[in-house]
VOKOLDREN-345915 format. One record per residue (C-alpha): x, y, z; residue number from 0; residue in three letters. Coordinates in pm, 1 decimal. Example, Ala and Ser with C-alpha at 12.3 -4.5 7.8 and 13.67 -1.06 7.14 Angstrom:
BEGIN
<<1230.0, -450.0, 780.0>, 0, "ALA">;
<<1367.0, -106.0, 714.0>, 1, "SER">;
***
This chain:
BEGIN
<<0.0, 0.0, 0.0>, 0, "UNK">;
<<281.0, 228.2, 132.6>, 1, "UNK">;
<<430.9, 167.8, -238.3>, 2, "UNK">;
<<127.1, 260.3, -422.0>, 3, "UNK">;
<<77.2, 587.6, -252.0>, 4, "UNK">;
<<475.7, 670.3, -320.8>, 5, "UNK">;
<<406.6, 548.8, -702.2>, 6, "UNK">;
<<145.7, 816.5, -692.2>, 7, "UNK">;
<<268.7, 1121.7, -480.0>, 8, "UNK">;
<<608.0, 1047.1, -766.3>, 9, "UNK">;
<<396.6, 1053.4, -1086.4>, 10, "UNK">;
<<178.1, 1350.0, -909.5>, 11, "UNK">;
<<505.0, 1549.4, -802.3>, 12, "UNK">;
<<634.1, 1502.6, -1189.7>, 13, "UNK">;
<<488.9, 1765.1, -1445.9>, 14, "UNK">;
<<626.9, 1827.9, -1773.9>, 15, "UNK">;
<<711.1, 2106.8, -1942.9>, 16, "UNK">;
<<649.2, 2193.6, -2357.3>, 17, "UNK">;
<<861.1, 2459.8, -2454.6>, 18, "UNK">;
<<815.5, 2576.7, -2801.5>, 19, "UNK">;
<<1191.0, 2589.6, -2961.2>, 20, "UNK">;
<<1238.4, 2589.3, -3323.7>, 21, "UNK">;
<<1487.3, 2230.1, -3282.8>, 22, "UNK">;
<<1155.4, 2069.9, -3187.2>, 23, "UNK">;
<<949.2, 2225.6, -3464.4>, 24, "UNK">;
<<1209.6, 2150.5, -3733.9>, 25, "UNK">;
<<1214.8, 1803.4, -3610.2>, 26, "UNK">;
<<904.5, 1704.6, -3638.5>, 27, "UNK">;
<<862.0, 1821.9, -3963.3>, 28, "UNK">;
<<1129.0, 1660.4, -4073.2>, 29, "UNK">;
<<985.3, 1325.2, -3951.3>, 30, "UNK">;
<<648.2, 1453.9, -4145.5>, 31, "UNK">;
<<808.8, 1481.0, -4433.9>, 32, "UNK">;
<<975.9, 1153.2, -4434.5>, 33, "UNK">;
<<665.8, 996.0, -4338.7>, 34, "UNK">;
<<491.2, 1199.5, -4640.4>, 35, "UNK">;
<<785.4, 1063.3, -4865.5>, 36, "UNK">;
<<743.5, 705.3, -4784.8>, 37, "UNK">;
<<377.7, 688.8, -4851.5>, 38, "UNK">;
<<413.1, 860.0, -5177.3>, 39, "UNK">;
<<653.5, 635.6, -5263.0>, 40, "UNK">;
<<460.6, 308.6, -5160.7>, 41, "UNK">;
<<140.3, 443.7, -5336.2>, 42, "UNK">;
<<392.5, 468.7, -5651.9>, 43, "UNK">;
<<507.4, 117.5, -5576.8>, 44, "UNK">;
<<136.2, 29.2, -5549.1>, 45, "UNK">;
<<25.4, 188.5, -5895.3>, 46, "UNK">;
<<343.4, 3.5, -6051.2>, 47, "UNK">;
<<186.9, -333.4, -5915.7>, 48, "UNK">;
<<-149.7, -256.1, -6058.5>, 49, "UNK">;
<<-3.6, -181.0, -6432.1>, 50, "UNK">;
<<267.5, -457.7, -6435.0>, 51, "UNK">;
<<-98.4, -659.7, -6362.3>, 52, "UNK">;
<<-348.0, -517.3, -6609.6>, 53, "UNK">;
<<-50.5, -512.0, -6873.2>, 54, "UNK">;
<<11.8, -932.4, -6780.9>, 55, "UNK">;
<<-363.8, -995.8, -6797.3>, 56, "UNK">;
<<-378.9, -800.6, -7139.9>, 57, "UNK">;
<<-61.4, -1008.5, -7263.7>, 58, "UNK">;
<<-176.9, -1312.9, -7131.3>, 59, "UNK">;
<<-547.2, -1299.8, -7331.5>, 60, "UNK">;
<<-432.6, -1145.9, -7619.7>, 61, "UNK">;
<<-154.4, -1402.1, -7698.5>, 62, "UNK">;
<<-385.9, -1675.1, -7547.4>, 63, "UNK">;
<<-657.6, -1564.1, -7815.6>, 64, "UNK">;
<<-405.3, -1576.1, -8059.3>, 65, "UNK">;
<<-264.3, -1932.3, -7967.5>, 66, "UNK">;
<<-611.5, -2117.0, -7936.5>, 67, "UNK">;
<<-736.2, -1899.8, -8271.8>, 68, "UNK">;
<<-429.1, -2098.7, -8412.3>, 69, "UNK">;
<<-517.6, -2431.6, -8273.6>, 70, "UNK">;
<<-847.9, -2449.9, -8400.4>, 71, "UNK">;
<<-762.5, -2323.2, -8756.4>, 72, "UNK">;
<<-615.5, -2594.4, -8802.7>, 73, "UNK">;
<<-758.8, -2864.1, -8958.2>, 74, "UNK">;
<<-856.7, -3174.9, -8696.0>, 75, "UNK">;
<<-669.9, -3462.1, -8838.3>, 76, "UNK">;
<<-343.3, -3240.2, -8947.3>, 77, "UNK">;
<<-104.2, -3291.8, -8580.3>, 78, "UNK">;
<<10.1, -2958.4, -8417.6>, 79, "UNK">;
<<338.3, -3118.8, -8477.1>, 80, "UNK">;
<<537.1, -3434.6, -8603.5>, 81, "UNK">;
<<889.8, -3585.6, -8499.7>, 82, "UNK">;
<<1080.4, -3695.0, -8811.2>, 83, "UNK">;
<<1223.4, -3994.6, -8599.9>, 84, "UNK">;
<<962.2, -4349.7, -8568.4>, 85, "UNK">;
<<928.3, -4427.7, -8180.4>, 86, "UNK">;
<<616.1, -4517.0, -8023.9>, 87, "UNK">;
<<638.4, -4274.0, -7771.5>, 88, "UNK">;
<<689.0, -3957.5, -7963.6>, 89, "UNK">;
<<429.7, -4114.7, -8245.5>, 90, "UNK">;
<<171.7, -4136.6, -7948.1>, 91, "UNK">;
<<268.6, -3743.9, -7861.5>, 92, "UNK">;
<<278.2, -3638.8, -8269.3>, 93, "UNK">;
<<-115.1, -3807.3, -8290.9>, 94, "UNK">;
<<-240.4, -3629.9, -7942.8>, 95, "UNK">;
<<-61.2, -3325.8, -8004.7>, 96, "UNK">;
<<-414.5, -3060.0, -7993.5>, 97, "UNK">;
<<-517.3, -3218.5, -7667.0>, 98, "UNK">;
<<-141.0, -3204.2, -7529.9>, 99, "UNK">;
<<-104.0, -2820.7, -7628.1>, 100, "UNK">;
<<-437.6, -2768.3, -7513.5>, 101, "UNK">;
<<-413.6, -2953.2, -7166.0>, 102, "UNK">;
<<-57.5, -2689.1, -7176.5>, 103, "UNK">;
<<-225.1, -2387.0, -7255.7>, 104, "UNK">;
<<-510.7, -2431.4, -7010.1>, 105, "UNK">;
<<-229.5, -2482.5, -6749.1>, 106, "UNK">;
<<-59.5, -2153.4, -6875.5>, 107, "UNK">;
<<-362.7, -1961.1, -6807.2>, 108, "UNK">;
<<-487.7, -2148.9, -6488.3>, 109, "UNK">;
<<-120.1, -2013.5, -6343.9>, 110, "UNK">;
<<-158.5, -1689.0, -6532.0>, 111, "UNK">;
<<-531.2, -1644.3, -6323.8>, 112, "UNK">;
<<-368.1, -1746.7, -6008.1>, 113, "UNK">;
<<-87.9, -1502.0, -6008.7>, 114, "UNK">;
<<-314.3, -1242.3, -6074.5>, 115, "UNK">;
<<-543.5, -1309.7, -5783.1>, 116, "UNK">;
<<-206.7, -1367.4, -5561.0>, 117, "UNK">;
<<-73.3, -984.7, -5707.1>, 118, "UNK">;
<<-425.9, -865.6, -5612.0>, 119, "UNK">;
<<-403.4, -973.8, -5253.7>, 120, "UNK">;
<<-53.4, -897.7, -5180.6>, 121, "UNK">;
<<-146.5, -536.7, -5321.6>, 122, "UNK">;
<<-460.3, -521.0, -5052.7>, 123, "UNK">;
<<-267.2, -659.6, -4839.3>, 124, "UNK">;
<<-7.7, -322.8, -4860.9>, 125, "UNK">;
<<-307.7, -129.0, -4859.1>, 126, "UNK">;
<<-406.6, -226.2, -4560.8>, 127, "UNK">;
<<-87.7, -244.9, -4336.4>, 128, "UNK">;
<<-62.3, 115.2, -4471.8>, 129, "UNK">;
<<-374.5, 193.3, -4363.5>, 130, "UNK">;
<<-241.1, 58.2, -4007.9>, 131, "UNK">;
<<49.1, 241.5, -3987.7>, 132, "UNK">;
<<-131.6, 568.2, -4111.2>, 133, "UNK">;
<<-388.4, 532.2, -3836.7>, 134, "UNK">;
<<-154.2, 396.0, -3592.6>, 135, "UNK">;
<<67.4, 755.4, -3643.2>, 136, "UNK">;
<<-236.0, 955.2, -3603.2>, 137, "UNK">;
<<-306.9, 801.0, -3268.5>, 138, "UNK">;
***
């Protein structure tokens, strides 16, 4: 008990002081102007994200338009490719060549999608840990 009331009578005893000197001032807005600098420069880093996205998702339907477009033009029975050399394996790959390529490029985009979404949530992600630390420094 004896320690609580000494606790109390030292934080009671204790008052602070603001002076208002120009070190303090030109301190803090240096810190503000760091702290202005960083968040432009993640909301750069941000935008960057976003069109190194959009400009993959364009890439990736355009050329996959262009590659399936191709496929099908072709005529059914014609392979997508043939192997000069007679083996039963690479025969077997030369006659099921559309549904190999196809199988590939379905793949390729199933990856494509899923890196996308990833981007998309690591972005949000940023956002919101900024968000945080912008709310967090108001407080």
């Amino acid at each position: 008990m004896t320690k609580d009331k000494a606790l109390e009578e030292l934080f009671l005893s204790q008052t602070p002081h603001f002076n208002d000197n120009a070190d303090f001032m030109a301190k803090l807005t240096k810190r503000l102007d760091s702290v202005e600098y960083i968040k432009k420069h993640q909301e750069t880093t941000i935008r960057r994200y976003k069109m190194a996205t959009v400009a993959a998702f364009v890439v990736g339907i355009i050329s996959g338009a262009f590659t399936i477009a191709f496929v099908l033009s072709m005529p059914a029975e014609v392979p997508l490719f043939t192997f000069s050399i007679e083996n039963s394996f690479l025969l077997w790959i030369a006659e099921n060549s559309r549904l190999i390529t196809t199988a590939a490029l379905a793949l390729l985009m199933s990856f494509g999608i899923a890196s996308i979404i990833a981007n998309v949530q690591d972005i949000m992600l940023m956002r919101e840990k900024q968000f945080r630390a912008d709310f967090m420094s108001l407080g």
